[in-house]
Each structure stands twice: as structure tokens, then as C-alpha cells.
N, C-alpha and C positions, 0 to 999 in steps of 0.2 A: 429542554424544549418545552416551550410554553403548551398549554391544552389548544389554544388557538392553531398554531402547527400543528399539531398533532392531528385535528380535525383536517387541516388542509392537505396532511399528507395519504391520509385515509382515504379525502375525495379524489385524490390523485391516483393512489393505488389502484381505485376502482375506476376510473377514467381514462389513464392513459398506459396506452398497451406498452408504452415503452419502457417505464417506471415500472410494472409488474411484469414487463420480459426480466427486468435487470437483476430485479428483488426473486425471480425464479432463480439465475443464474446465480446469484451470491449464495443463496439457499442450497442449493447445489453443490457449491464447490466447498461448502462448511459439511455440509453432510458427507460428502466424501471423506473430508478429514477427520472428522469426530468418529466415522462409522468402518472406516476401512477395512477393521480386521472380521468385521459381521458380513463386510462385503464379497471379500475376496477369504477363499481359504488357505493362497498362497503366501509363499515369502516373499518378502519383496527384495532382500538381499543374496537368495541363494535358488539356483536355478539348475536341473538337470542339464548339462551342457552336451553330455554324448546325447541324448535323446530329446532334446528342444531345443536346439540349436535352430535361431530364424523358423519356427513354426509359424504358418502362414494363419492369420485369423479364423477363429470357427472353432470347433469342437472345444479343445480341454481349454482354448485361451483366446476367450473373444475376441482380444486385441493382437493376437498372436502373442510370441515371444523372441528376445532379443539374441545379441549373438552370445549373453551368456544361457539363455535358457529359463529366463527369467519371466514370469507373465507382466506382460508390459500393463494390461489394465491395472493390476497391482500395485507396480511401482508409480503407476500413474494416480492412484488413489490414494497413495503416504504421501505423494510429490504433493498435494495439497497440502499436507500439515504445516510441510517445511516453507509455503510461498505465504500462507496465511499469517504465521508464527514470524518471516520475515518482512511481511504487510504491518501488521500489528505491534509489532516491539520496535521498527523504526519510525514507524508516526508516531509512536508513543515519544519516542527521543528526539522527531522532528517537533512536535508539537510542545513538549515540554523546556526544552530550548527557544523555542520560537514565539512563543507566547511570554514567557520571562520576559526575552531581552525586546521584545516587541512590547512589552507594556511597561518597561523602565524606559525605553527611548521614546518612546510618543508621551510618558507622562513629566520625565521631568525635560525633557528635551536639552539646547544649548552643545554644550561638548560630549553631553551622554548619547545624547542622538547623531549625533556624526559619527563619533566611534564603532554605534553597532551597525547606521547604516553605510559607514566605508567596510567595515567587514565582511557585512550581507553583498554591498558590490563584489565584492573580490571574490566571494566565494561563487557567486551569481556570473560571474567574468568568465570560470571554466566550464566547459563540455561537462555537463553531471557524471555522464557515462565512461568518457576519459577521464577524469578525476576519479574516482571511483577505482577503476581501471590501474591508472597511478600509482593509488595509495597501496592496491590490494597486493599490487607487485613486489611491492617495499617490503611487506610482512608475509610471513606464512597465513595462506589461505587461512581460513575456517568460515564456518557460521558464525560465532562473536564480531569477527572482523567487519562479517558481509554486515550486521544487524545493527553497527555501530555506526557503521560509514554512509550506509545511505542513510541512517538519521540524520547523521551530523551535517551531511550535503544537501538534505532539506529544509532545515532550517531557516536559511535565511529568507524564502518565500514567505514562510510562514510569519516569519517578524515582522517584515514588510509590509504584510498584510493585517496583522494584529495592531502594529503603528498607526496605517492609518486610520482604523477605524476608531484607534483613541485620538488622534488628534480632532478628529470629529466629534468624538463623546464629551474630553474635557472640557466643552464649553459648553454642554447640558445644565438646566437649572438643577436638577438635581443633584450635579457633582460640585457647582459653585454651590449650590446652599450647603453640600459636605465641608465645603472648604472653608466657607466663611464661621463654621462650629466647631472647625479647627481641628477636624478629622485629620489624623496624617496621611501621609500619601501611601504609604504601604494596606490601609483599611482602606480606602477610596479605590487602586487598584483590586482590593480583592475581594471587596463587597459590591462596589458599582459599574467599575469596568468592565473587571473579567466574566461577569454574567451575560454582558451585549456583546461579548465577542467572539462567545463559544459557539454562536452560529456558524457564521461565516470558517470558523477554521472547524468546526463541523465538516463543513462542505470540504474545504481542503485536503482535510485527512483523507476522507473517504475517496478522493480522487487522491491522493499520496500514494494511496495501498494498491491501485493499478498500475501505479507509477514503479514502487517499489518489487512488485511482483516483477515486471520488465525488467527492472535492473538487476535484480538478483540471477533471473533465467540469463540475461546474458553475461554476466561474472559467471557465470556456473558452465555458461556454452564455451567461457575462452578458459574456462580451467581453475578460475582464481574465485571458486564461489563454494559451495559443498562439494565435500572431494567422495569421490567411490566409497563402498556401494552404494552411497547416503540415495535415495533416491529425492532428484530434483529434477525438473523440469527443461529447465538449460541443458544441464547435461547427458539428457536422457536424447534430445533434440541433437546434440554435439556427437552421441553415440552411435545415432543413424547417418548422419551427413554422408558418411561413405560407402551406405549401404540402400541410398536411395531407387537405386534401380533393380537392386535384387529383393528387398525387405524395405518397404518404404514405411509400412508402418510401424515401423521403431521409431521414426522422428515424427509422423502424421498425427500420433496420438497427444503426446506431449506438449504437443503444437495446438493443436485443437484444445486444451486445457488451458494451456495459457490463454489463447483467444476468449475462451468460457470465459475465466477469473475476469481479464482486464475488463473484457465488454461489460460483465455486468456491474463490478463496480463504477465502470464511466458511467450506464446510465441510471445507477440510484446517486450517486453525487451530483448529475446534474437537475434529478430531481428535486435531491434536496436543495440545491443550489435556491433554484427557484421558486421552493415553498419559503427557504430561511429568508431571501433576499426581499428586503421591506420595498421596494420598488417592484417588485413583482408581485404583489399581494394585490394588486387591481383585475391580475389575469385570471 
């Protein structure tokens, strides 16, 4: 991020209430995870079950506790490592797929460029969520699986959007003066393109990892996401559905967490959106 941004996003911070709700909220939900065990004194896997069974919130368990006996703020406090951890490791494999084959197709274009963007169609053609859903059925459950798949099913946005901002770039003076001195294209992509594009999939990611938080909690909520006692979010949500009228806050809480996560990454990526975005630099 250039010093230029950087100054813009600072006056933003301090401007717009919704950009430091969001940047509160992200703050939040990392502290959670990094601090958990400072937080809470409980286990998150192991619960008196004859004596905390569905304990109503208040005294030893803010949030109460579940029908194993487990203090739900707890599991609700680790459930952030796991939605973070799968935020971050599948933008990282969205983003790193995506940007590749997004700046091999926009630069040398012809048959290279059809290929990745009939592939990005096709992958772009199914339901995320059913896809996902699909694939997870195929295999035994795990975190690998979940961490792998929503990468790989993000991707193609991401090319997309990395293509076209090189079919726009290649025709910069600065990347024809690279070309005419006979710079290859492998230096040209990763000295002059890839620096203008890591904005825009800045922005991306960062709304990916709201994206990915969702997908994970619902793989988790229909069974094919982290499996017991792992605590996650989905399935903590999946654990109360039928206990909604007697103990509602075994799903109220977990619920309320997701909401934290998504909302606050939606409103710093759209902040960033519109500090990184050169057509907004007038506002």
C-alpha cells in the first residue's frame, strides 16, 4: 500500500463511523482468537454434563452452557481461531491461484486466455455453496478439505478480476517501455503488473474472508465442515437448532459471532475498496 493510501485510510478511520465500527469488529474477533485461553478458564471440549446441562446464562457461564455442559462463550471464543484460520489459509489459496492464472491470461492472452477464462466460467456456473457442499460429500469431512475447497472455488473471481486489470495495465507506457528493452514477460508480470493489482485483490480478499467464514459455518452447520468436539461456529449453531425453545442460547451465541466476523470484514473491505479504488480518490 502506497504512503498515499495509507494517509487516506487513516483519514477514513477517523471519519467514517463505519470503517471504524468494522475495524472494531475485526479487532474483536482476532482478539478473541489469539486470547481465548486468558479469556475464558474453561475447556472448550469437555463439559460437566450431570451438572451443566443447558445452564441458563449468568453466574459460572455468561453465555450459559450446551447440552454437553460445555460453556458456550468458550467454545465460542476458540470457534474464532477456526473461522479466522479458515478466512486466511483459503484467500491465501484463492488469491494465489487467482492472481497466477489471472496474470498469465490477461498478459499473454489468445488460447492462454480462453482456457483460464472457460475454466473461471465453469467454476463461476455452480452454486459456491452447493459445490462446496458436492465436493465435501465425495471425501471425508476435515478442516484440510474445508481449507482447500473454498480456495480453490474462489479463485476464479479472483482471476477475473486480476485479468482485467492487466488487460488495462499492458498497455501502460511503462510496461511498453519494459517491452521495447526486451524485458520478458515473466519480469514485466512480476515487477510492473503484479504491484497495480495487489490493490484491488486486496479489497477482494478481505471480503473473501466474510465470504469464507459463511461457507465454512454452513459446511459445519450440515455436518461436512469440522467435526465434534472441534469447536466451530456452524456446528455449534446446528447443535442448538433443536433446542431453540428450551435453550436458545446455544445457537444465539454462535450466531451473533458469525454476524460480528462477516459484518466487520464487509465493512473494512469496503473501505478499502474505496480508498484502493483510483476512481474514488476524488471522494
Amino acid at each position: 500500500m502506497s504512503a498515499t493510501a495509507a494517509m487516506r485510510l487513516r483519514h477514513r478511520f477517523r471519519h467514517d463511523p463505519a470503517f471504524a465500527g468494522g475495524t472494531v469488529l475485526v479487532a474483536m474477533v482476532v482478539g478473541a482468537a489469539l486470547f481465548a485461553p486468558f479469556l475464558s478458564p474453561y475447556n472448550p471440549l469437555v463439559g460437566d454434563l450431570a451438572r451443566d446441562y443447558l445452564t441458563p446464562p449468568g453466574g459460572r457461564f455468561f453465555a450459559g452452557a450446551d447440552s454437553q455442559g460445555r460453556d458456550v462463550l468458550t467454545r465460542v471464543l476458540y470457534g474464532a481461531r477456526l473461522s479466522l484460520l479458515v478466512g486466511v489459509v483459503s484467500q491465501t489459496v484463492a488469491v494465489t491461484l487467482g492472481v497466477a492464472l489471472g496474470l498469465i491470461a490477461g498478459w499473454y492472452g489468445k488460447w492462454v486466455d480462453a482456457v483460464v477464462m472457460r475454466a473461471a466460467d465453469i467454476t463461476l456456473a455452480f452454486p459456491t455453496l452447493l459445490l462446496l457442499i458436492a465436493v465435501s460429500a465425495a471425501v471425508r469431512p476435515s478442516l484440510v478439505v474445508v481449507f482447500a475447497l473454498i480456495g480453490v472455488v474462489g479463485w476464479a473471481g479472483m482471476a477475473r478480476l486480476v485479468r482485467g486489470q492487466v488487460l488495462v495495465l499492458r498497455n501502460a507506457e511503462y510496461v511498453l517501455a519494459a517491452r521495447a528493452l526486451g524485458a520478458p514477460g515473466l519480469r514485466i508480470m512480476g515487477r510492473h503488473l503484479l504491484p497495480n493489482v495487489l490493490g484491488p485483490v486486496s479489497v477482494a480478499a478481505t471480503l473473501g474472508i466474510a465470504g469464507a467464514i459463511m461457507a465454512e459455518a454452513a459446511l459445519s452447520f450440515v455436518g461436512l465442515g469440522a467435526q465434534p468436539p472441534t469447536p466451530s461456529w456452524g456446528a455449534m449453531v446446528a447443535d442448538g437448532r433443536d433446542l431453540l425453545r428450551v435453550a436458545p442460547w446455544v445457537s444465539v451465541a454462535p450466531g451473533i459471532a458469525i454476524a460480528v466476523a462477516v459484518l466487520g470484514f464487509n465493512l473494512v473491505g469496503e473501505a478499502l475498496r474505496e480508498v484502493l479504488d483510483p476512481k474514488g480518490r476524488g471522494r
